[in-house]
C-alpha positions as CSV (number, residue, x, y, z in Angstrom):
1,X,-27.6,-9.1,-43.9
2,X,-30.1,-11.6,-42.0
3,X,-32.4,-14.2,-43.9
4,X,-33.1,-13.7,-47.7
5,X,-36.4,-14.8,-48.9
6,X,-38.9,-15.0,-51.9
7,X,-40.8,-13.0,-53.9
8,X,-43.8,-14.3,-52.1
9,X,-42.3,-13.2,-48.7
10,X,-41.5,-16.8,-47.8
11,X,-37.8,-17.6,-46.6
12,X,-36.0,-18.5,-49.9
13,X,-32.1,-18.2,-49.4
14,X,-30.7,-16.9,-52.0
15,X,-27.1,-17.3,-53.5
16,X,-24.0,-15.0,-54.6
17,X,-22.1,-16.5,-57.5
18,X,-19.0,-13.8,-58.3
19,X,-16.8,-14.8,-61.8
20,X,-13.4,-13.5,-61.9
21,X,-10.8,-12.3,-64.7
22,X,-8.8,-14.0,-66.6
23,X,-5.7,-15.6,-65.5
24,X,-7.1,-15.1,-62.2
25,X,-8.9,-17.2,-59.6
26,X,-12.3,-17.4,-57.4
27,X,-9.8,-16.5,-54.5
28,X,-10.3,-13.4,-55.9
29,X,-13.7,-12.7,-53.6
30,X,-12.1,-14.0,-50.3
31,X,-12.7,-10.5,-48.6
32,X,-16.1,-9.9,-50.6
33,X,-17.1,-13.6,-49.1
34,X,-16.2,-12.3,-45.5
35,X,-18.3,-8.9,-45.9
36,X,-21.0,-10.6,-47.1
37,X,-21.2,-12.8,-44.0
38,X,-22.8,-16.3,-44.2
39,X,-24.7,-15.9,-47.3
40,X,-24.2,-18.9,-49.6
41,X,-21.0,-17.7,-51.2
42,X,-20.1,-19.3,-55.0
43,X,-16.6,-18.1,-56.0
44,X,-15.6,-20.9,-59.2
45,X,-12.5,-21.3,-61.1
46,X,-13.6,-20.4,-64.4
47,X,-12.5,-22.7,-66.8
48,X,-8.6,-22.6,-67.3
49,X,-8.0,-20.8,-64.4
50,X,-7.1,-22.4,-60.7
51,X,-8.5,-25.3,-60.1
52,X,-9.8,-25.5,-63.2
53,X,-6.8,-25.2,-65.3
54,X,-6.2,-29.3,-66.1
55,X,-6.7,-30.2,-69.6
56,X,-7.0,-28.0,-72.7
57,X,-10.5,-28.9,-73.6
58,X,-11.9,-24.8,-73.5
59,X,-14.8,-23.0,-74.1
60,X,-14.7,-20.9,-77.2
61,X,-18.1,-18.9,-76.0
62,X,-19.8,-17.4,-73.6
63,X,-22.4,-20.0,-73.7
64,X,-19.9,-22.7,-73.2
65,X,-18.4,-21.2,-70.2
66,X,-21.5,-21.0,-68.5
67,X,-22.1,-24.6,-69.5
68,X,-18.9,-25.3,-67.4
69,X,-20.4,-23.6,-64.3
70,X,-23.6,-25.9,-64.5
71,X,-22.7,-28.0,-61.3
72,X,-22.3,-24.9,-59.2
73,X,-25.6,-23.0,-60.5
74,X,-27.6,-26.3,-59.7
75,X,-26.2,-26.2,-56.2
76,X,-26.6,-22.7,-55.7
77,X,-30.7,-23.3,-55.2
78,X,-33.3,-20.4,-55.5
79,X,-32.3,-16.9,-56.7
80,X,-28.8,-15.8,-57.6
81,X,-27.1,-12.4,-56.9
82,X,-24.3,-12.5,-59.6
83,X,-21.1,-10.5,-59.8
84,X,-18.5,-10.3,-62.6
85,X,-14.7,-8.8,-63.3
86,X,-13.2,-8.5,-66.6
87,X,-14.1,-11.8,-68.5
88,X,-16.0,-12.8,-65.3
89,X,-17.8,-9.8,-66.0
90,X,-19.0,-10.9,-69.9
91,X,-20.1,-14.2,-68.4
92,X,-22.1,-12.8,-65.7
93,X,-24.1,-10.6,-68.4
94,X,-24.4,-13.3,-70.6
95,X,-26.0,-15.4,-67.9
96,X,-27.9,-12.7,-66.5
97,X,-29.5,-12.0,-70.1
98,X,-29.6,-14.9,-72.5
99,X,-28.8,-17.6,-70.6
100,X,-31.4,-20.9,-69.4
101,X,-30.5,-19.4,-65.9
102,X,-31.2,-15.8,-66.2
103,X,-34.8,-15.6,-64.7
104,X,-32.7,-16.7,-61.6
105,X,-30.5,-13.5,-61.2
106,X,-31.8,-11.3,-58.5
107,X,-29.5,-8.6,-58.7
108,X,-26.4,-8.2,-61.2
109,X,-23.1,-6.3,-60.5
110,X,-20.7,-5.7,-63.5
111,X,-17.3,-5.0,-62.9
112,X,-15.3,-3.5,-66.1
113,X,-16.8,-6.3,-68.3
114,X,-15.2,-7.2,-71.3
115,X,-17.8,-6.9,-73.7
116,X,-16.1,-4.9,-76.5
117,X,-18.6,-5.5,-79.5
118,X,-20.6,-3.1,-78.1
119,X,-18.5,-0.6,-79.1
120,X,-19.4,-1.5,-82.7
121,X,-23.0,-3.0,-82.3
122,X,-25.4,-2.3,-84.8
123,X,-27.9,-1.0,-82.1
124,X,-26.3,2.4,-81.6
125,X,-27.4,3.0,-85.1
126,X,-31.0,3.9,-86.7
127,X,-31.7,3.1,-90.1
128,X,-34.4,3.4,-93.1
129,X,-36.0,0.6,-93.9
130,X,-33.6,0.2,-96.9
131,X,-31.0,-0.5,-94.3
132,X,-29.1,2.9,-94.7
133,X,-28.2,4.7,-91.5
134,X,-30.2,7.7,-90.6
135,X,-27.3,8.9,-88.3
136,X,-24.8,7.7,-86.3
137,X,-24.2,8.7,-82.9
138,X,-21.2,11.3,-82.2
139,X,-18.8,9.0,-80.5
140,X,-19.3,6.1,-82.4
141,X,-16.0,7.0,-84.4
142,X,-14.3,6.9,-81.3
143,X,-15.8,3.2,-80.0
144,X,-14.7,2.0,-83.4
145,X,-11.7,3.0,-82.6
146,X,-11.6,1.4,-79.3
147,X,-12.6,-1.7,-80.7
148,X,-10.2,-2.0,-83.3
149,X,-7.8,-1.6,-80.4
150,X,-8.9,-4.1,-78.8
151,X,-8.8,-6.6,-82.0
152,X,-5.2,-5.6,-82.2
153,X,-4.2,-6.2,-78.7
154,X,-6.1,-10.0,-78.7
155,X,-4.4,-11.0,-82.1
156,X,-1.2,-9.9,-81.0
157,X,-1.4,-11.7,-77.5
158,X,-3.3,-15.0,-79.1
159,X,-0.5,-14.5,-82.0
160,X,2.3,-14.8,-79.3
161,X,0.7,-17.7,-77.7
162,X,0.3,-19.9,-80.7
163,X,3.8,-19.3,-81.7
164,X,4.8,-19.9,-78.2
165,X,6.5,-16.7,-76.9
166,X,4.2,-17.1,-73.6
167,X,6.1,-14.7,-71.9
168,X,5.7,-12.0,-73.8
169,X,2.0,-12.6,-74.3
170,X,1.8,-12.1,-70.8
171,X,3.5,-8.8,-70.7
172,X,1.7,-7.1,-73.8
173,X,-1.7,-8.6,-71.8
174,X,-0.6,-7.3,-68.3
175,X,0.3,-4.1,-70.0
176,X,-2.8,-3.3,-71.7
177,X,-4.8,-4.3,-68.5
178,X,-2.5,-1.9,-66.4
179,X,-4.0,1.0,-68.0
180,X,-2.6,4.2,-67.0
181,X,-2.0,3.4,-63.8
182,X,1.4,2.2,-62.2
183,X,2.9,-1.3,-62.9
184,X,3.9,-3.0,-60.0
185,X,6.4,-6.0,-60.7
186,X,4.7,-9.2,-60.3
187,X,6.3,-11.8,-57.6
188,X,7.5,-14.3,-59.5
189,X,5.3,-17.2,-58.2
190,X,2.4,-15.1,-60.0
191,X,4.2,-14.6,-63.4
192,X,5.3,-18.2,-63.4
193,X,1.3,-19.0,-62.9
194,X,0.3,-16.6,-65.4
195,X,2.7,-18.0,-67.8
196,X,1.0,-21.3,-66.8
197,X,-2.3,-20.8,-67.8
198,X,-1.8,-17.8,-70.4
199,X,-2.6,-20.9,-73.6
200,X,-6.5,-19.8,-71.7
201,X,-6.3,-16.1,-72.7
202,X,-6.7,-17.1,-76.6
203,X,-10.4,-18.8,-75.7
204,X,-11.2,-15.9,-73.7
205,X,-10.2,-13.3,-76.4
206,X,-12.3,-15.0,-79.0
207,X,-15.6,-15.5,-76.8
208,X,-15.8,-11.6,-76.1
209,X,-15.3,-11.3,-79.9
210,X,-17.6,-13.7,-80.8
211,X,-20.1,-11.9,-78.8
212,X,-22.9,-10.0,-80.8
213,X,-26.4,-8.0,-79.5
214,X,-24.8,-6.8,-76.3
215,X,-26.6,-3.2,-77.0
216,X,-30.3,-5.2,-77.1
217,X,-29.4,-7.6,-74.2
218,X,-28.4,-4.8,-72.3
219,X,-31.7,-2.9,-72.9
220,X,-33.8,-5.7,-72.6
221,X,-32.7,-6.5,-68.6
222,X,-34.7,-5.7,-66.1
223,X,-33.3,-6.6,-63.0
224,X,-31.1,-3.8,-60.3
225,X,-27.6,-3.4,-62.3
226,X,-24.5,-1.9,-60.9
227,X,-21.9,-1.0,-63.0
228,X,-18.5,-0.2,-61.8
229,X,-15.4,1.5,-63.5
230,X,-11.7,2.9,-62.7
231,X,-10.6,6.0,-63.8
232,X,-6.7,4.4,-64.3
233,X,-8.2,1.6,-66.3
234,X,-7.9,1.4,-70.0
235,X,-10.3,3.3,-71.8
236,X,-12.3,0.7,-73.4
237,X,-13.8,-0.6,-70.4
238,X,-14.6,2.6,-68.7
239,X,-16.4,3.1,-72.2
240,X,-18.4,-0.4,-72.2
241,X,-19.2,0.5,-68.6
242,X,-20.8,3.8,-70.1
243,X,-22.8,1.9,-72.6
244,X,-24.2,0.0,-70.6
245,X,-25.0,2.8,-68.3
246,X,-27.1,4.1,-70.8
247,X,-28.5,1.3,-72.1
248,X,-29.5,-1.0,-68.9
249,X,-32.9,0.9,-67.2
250,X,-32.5,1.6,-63.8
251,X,-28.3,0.8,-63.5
252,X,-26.4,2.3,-61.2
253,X,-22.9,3.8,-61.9
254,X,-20.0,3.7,-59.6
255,X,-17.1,5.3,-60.5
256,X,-13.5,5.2,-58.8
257,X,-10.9,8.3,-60.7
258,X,-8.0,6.5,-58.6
259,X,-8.3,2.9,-59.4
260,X,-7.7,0.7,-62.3
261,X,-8.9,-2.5,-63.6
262,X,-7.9,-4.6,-60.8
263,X,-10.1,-2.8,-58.6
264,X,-12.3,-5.7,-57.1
265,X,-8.9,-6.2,-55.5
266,X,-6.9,-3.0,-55.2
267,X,-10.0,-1.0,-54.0
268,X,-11.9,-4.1,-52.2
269,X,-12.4,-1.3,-49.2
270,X,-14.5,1.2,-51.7
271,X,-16.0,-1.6,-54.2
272,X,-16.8,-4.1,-51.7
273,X,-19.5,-2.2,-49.4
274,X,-21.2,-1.0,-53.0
275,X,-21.6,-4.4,-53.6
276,X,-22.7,-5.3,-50.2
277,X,-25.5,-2.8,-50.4
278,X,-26.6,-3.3,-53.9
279,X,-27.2,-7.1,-52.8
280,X,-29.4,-5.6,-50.1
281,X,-31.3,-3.3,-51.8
282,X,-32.4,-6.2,-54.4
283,X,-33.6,-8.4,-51.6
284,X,-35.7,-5.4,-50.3
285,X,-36.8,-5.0,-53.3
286,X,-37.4,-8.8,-54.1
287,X,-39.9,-8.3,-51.1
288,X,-42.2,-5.7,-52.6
289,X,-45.8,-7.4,-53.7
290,X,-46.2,-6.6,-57.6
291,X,-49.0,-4.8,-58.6
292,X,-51.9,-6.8,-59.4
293,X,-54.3,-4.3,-61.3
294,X,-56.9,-5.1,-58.8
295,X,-60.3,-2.8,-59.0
296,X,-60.1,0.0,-56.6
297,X,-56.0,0.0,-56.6
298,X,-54.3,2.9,-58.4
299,X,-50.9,2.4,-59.4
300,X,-48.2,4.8,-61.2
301,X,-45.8,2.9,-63.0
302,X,-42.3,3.2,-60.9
303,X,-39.9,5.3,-63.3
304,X,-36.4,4.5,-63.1
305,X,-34.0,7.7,-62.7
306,X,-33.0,8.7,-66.1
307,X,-34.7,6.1,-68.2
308,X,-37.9,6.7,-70.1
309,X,-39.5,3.3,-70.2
310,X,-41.9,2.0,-67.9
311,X,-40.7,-0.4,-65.5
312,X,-42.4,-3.1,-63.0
313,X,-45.2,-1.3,-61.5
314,X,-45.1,-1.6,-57.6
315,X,-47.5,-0.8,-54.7
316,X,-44.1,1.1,-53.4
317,X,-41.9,3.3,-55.0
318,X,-38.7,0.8,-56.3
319,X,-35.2,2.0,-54.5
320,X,-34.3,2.8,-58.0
321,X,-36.0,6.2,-57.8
């Protein structure tokens, strides 16, 4: 991908930091670290998970696992190109919107995030000013649904953990995950590590929960967002994904009818070059001289493809268009 640099055209390298899902591991991005060649590559057991599994001491929020990845943001110096799966993929938006690190993300790529309170977030309704809803939009019934769902499934797996049937909160969890796609028999030295660290799932379950204002974090960002779903993968992610298609400006949307949620993985060959380009397309863009509003300069304000809000102006049209 040759040298990244600054804003100011001056060589600044930047970093890739890519979170994955639960019960899994940052070995998860070996191929995605080969494709993307000898750019600083940050792939960290989040917290419970691999290397990081020791102890029992656990975020219970967002915020707090992002605390846990300080060491690795300060070593990853100058801007950050962050990519997220599953509960990787709540993290990543969480740093990339409200966190003390956010003005650092160059680029974001969101990967079936778990970020189900959007599904019931107070921002997909308008109201009086008495507080009474003016209307609600069509689906919402539907995400409410979905959500509750999804409350169901994290009770019943943190249920089966606290009362220690580990095993079987591992097959409702693997289950739900599986979507409607085909489930492959796990080798057993992968069960016997997800039955390991499956206490983890619990913490995870009730950070997503805990979540709220996804719909105005998601609208607020401004920086190039690709959003990436499979068509096998439970509903409610392909439906977050969707949200936040609407909602982020600019995003772009892949879609894969023939994967499912494991797709950074089972799909690396399709997902991976998306990524790979996405990354570039930021740095290009990272290299664009802002507008200054100078006399004698003319400037139309960039419009991102299917967004009404103005955007950063540029002196060239952003790739978004």
């Amino acid at each position: 991908m040759g040298l990244m640099t600054g804003l100011d055209g001056t060589p600044e390298a930047a970093s890739v930091m890519a979170l994955h899902c639960s019960l899994g591991s940052g070995r998860q991005w070996t191929q995605l670290r080969a494709e993307l060649g000898g750019i600083r590559f940050l792939a960290p057991d989040i917290s419970g998970y691999g290397l990081c599994a020791v102890g029992r001491d656990w975020p219970r929020t967002l915020d707090g696992e992002i605390a846990r990845l300080a060491s690795d943001l300060g070593a990853a110096e100058g801007p950050l190109h962050v990519i997220g799966h599953s509960y990787g993929g709540a993290i990543a938006f969480r740093l990339a919107t409200l966190s003390p690190y956010a003005h650092r993300v160059r680029s974001l790529t969101l990967i079936e995030p778990v970020l189900p309170t959007l599904l019931r977030d107070s921002a997909f309704f308008e109201h009086d000013p008495a507080g009474k809803p003016l209307h609600t939009f069509p689906d919402h019934a539907a995400d409410a649904r979905l959500y509750q769902r999804f409350v169901r499934i994290a009770q019943n797996v943190s249920h089966a953990i606290f009362d220690g049937a580990v095993m079987e909160a591992v097959e409702d969890f693997t289950a739900f995950w599986a979507g409607s796609g085909p489930r492959e028999p796990l080798p057993l030295g992968g069960r016997l590590r997800m039955i390991e660290q499956a206490d983890k799932l619990a913490y995870d379950f009730a950070a997503v929960l805990a979540e709220g204002g996804v719909a105005e974090a998601a609208a607020a960002l401004r920086v190039p967002t690709l959003l990436m779903s499979g068509g096998l993968s439970p509903y409610v992610t392909q439906r977050i994904v969707a949200k936040l298609a609407a909602l982020i400006d600019g995003a772009e949307l892949r879609h894969l009818p023939a994967a499912a949620h494991m797709l950074p993985v089972t799909h690396a060959a399709q997902a991976n070059p998306e990524i790979v380009r996405h990354i570039w397309r930021a740095e290009e863009l990272a290299k664009l001289p802002l507008a200054t509003g100078d006399a004698g300069t003319t400037c139309q304000p960039a419009q991102p493809a299917g967004s009404p809000r103005p955007h950063l102006v540029f002196r060239r049209p952003s790739f978004w268009e």
